[in-house]
C-alpha positions in Angstrom: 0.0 0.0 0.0 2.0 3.2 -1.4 0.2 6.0 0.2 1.4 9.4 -1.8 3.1 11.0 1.9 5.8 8.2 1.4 9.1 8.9 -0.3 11.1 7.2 -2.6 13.6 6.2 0.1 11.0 4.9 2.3 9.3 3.0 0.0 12.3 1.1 -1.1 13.0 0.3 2.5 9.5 -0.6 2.9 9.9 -3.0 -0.1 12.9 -4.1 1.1 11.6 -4.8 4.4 8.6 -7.1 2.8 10.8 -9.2 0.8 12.6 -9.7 3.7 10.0 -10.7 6.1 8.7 -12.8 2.6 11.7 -14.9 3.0 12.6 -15.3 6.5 8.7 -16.5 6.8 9.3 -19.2 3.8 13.1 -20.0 5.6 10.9 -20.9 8.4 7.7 -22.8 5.9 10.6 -24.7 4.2 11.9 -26.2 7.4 8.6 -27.9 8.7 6.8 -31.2 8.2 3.8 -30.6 5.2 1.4 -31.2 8.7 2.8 -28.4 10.0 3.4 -26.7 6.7 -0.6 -26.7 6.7 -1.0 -25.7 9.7 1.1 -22.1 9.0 1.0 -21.3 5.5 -1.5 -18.6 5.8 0.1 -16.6 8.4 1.0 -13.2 6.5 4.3 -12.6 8.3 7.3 -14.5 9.5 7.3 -12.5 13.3 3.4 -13.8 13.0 4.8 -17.0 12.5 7.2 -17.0 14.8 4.8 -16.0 17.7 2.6 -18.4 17.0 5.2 -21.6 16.9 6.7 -20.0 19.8 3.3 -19.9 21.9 2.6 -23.6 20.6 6.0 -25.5 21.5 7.8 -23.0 24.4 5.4 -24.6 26.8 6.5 -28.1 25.8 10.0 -26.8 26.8 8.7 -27.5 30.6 7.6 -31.0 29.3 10.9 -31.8 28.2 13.0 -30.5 31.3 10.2 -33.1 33.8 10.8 -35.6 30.7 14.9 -34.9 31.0 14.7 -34.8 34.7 12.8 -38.1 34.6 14.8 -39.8 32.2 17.8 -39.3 34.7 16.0 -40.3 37.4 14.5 -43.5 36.2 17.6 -44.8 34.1 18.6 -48.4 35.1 21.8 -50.0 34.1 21.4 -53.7 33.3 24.3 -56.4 32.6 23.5 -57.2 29.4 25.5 -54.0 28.1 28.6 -52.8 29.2 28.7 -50.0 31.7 30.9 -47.5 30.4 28.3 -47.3 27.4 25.8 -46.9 29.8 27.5 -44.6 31.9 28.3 -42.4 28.5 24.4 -42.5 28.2 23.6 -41.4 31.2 25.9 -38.5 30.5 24.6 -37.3 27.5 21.1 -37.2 29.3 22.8 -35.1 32.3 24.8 -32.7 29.7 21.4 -31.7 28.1 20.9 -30.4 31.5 22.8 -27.3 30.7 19.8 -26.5 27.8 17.4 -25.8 30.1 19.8 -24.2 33.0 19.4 -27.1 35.2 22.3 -27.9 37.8 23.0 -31.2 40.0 25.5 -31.1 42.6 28.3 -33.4 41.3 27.6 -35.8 44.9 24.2 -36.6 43.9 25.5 -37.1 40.3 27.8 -39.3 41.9 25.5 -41.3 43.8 23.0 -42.0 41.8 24.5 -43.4 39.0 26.2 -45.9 41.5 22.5 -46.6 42.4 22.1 -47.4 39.0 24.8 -50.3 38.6 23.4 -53.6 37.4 22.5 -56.0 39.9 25.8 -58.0 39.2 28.0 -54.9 40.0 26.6 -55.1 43.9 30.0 -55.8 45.9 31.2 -52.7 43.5 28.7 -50.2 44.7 28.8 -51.5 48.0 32.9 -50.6 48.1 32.0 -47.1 46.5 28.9 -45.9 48.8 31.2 -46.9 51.5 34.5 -44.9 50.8 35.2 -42.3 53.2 35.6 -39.3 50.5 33.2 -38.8 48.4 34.5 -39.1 44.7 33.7 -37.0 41.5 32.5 -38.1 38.4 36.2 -38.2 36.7 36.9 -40.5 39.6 33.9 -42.4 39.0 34.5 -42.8 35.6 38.0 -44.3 35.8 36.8 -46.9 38.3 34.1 -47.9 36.3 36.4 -48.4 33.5 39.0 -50.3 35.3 36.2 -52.1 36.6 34.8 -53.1 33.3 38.1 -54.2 32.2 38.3 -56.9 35.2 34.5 -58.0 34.6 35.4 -58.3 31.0 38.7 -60.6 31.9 36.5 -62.8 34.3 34.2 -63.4 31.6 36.5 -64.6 28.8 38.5 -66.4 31.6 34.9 -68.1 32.9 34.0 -68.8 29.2 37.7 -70.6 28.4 37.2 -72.5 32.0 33.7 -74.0 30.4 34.9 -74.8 27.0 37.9 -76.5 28.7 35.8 -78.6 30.9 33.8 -79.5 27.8 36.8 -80.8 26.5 37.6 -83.6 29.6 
């Protein structure tokens, strides 16, 4: 809408402006799945747009801090895998922390991850809960992984002891 009060300048920047806003806004069409494309494509202006997917999935952000929190919380390690892959998994759930500014204290880190040793690790968590100073998650980490490496060496030794006793 050129009204006759405008001048050359501020109709170029006008112009400007809406080809701008026209592309920004089909940046952000582009990016979506065609259900959500449906949902948006008549919204007139990309700040429009952005609103509106902002009011719609900023409230899930709350959602996925209790989900994150929960999926901490409820992780169980079980024998089947190796622990230091689990223990990587479990921190890759705890560095998304940082995303959504939640902190642990490094103790309760500490702790509960040994809570969530497989069953088979018992005598382990035992000899860690009971250590006089508590450790930090470097620590915990190296003894988990010298750990593993002695579990893994009593296996293959347990398997050869079998085989050989198939053998007599």
């Amino acid at each position: 809408m050129e009204s006759d009060d405008e001048t050359v300048e501020q109709i170029r920047k006008r112009q400007k402006w809406e080809t701008d806003d026209n592309t920004c806004r089909g940046h952000i069409l582009n990016a979506m799945k065609d259900s959500l494309f449906n949902l948006y494509h008549d919204v007139s202006s990309a700040m429009e747009l952005w609103e509106k997917l902002e009011a719609r999935y900023h409230k899930e952000d709350a959602t996925s801090k209790k989900f994150l929190i929960s999926k901490f919380i409820n992780f169980k390690m079980v024998d089947e895998r190796f622990v230091m892959e689990q223990f990587r998994e479990i921190e890759r759930i705890r560095n998304n922390f940082s995303q959504h500014n939640l902190v642990m204290d490094e103790t309760i880190v500490v702790f509960s991850i040994i809570d969530k040793l497989p069953p088979s690790w018992k005598e382990f968590k035992r000899t860690l809960k009971h250590k006089k100073d508590d450790i930090s998650l470097d620590e915990l980490a190296n003894h988990l992984r010298v750990e593993g490496i002695v579990a893994c060496r009593k296996m293959k030794k347990s398997r050869m002891l079998r085989k050989f006793q198939r053998c007599m």
